[in-house]
C-alpha positions as CSV (number, residue, x, y, z in Angstrom):
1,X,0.0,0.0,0.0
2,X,1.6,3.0,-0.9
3,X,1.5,5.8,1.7
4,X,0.4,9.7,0.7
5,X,2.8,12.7,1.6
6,X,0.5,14.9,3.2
7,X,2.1,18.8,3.6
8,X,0.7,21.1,5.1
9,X,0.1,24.7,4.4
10,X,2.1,26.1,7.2
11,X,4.8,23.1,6.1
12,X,4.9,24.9,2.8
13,X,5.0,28.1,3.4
14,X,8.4,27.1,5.2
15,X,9.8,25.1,2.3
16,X,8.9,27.9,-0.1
17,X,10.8,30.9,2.6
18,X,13.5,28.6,2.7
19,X,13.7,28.3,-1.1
20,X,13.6,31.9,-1.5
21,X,16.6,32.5,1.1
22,X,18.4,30.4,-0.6
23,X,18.3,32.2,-3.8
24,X,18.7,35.1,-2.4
25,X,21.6,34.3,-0.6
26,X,22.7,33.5,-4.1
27,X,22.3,36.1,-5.4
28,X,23.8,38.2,-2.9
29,X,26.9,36.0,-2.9
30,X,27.0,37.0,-7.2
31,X,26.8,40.1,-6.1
32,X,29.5,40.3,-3.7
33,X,31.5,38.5,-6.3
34,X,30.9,41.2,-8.8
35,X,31.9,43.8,-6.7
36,X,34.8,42.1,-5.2
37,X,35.7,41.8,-8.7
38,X,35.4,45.3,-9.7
39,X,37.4,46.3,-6.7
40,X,40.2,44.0,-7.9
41,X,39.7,45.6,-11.8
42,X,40.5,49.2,-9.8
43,X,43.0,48.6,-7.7
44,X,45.1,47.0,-11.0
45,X,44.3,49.9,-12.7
46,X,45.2,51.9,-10.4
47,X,48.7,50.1,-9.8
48,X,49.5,51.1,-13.8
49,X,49.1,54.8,-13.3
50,X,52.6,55.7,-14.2
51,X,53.8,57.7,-11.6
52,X,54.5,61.5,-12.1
53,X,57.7,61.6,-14.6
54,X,60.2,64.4,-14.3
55,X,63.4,64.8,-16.4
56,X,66.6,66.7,-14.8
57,X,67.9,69.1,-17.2
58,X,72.0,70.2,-16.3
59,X,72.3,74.0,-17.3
60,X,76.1,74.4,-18.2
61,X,77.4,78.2,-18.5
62,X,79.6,79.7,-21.8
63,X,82.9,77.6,-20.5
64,X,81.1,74.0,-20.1
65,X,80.2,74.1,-16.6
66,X,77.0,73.5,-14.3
67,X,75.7,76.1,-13.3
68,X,72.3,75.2,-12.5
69,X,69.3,72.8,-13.2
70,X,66.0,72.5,-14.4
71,X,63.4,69.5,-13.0
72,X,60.3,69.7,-15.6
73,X,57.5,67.2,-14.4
74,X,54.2,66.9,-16.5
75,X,51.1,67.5,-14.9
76,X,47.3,67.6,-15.8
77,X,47.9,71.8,-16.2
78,X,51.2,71.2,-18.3
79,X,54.8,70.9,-17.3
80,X,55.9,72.3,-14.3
81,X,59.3,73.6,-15.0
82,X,61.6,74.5,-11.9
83,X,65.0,76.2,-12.3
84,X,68.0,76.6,-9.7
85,X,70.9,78.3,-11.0
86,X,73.3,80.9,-9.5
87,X,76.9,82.6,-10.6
88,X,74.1,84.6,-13.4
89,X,74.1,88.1,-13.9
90,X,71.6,90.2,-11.8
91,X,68.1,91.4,-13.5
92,X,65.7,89.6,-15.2
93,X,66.5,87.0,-18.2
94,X,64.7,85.0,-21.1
95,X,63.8,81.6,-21.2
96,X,63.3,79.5,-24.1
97,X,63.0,75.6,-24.7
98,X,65.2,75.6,-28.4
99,X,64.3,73.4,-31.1
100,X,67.6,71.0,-31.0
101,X,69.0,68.9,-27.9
102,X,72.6,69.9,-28.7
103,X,74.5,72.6,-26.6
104,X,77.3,73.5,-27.8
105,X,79.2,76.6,-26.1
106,X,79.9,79.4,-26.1
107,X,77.2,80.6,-28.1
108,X,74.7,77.9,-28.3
109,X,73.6,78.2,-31.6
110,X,73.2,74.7,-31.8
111,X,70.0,74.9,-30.2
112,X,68.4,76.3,-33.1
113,X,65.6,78.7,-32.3
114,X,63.2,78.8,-30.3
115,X,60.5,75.4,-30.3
116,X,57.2,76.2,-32.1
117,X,56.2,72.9,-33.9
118,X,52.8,75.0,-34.3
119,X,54.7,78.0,-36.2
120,X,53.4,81.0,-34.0
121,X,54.3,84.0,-33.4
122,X,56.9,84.7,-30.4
123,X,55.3,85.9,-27.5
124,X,53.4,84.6,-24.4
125,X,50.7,87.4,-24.9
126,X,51.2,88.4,-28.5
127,X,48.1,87.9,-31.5
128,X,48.8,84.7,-33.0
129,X,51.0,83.3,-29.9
130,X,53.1,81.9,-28.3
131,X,55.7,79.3,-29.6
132,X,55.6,76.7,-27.4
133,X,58.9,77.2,-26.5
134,X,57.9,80.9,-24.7
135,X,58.8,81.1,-21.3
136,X,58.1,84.1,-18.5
137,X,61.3,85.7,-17.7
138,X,63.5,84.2,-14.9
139,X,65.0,87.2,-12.5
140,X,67.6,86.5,-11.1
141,X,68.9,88.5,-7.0
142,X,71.7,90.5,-6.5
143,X,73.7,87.0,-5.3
144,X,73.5,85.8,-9.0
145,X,70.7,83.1,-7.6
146,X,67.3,81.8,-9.3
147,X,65.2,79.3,-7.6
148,X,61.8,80.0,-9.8
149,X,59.0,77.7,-10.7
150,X,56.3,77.9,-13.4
151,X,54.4,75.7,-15.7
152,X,54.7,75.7,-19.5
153,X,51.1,74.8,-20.5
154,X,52.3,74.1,-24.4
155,X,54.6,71.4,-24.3
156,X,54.4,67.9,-23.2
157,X,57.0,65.2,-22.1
158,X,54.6,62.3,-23.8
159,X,56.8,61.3,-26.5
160,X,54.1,61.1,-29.2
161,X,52.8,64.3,-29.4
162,X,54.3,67.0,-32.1
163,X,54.5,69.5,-29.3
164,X,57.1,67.0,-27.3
165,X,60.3,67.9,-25.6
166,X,61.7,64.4,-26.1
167,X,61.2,64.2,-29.6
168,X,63.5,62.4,-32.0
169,X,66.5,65.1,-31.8
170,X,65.5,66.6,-28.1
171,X,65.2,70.4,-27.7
172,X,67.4,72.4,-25.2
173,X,66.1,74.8,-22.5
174,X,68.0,77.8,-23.4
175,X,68.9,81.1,-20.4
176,X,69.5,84.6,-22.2
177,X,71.7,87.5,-21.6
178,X,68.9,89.5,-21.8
179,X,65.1,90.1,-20.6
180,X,62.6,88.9,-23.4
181,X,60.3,91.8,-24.1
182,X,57.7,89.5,-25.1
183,X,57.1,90.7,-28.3
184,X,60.0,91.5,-30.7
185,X,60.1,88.9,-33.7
186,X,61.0,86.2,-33.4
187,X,63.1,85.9,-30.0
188,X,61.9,88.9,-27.8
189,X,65.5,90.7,-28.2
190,X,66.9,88.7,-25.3
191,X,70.1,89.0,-26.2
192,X,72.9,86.2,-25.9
193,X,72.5,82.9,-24.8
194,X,74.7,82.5,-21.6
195,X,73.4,78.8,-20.1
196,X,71.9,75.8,-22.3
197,X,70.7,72.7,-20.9
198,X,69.8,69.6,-23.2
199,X,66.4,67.9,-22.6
200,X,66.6,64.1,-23.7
């Protein structure tokens, strides 16, 4: 004789609860999975950030020694350039980043002129400017010391980009005799270049 399974309403009801914690712990355990897993997808990503990168530029004087340097470090606003340098004459000076990474004294003509990949006018506030090579004036105390900071919002360090410092044949962050009026074709009359540093 074969026996009948009776269950009861109340019997269920409990059967059915259970069911549905069940699948909802389930689904809750997916779910932490899922986020657990999107934590893990950030914290890699964040792990290949590159960290900030700098180059050290060595600013040599007319008879081939140091007499300064440069640290530029790229930044969301642009490079931040940041120039210590002493034994320079007192007043203000211009600064350029030149076209070629070659410094040859005394005169450092093999720098070339001034970088402007875009071909602008010279200038930082001039129609039709800057070169991206234009750079305010560094002024230097009565001590023949600089210790200045500033960022150059028209150059990059990324090495695929046509306004890049590191391109192919470098540029050169070039210091001037003189201060750059900021508007005289196409170098702002700043005079001789007295310190050259090449940017690799």
């Amino acid at each position: 004789m074969k026996k009948k399974i009776i269950i009861l309403p109340s019997l269920a009801l409990m059967i059915g609860l259970a069911a549905c914690g069940a699948e909802d712990d389930s689904e809750e355990a997916i779910a932490g999975k899922d986020v657990e897993k999107n934590n893990e997808a950030t914290e890699t990503a964040d792990d290949m950030q590159p960290e900030p990168f700098t180059v050290l530029v060595d600013l040599k004087d007319a008879d081939g020694q140091t007499t300064g340097t440069a640290e530029l470090e790229e930044t969301e606003e642009g490079i931040n350039v940041h120039v210590k340098a002493e034994g320079l004459p007192e007043g203000k000076h211009g600064l350029h980043f030149h076209e070629t990474g070659v410094c040859e004294a005394p005169d450092f003509e093999s720098a070339g002129g001034h970088f402007n990949p875009d071909e602008k006018n010279h200038g930082l506030e001039m129609e039709g400017g800057p070169h991206a090579g234009d750079l305010p004036n560094l002024e230097v105390g009565e001590d023949g010391i600089v210790d200045d900071e500033f960022t150059a919002k028209n150059v990059t360090l990324g090495t695929d980009e046509p306004n890049s410092l590191l391109k192919d044949t470098g540029t050169a962050l070039v210091i001037h005799a003189g201060e750059d009026d900021g508007e005289t074709q196409p170098s702002g009359d700043s005079g001789e270049r007295i310190a050259c540093g090449v940017i690799k």
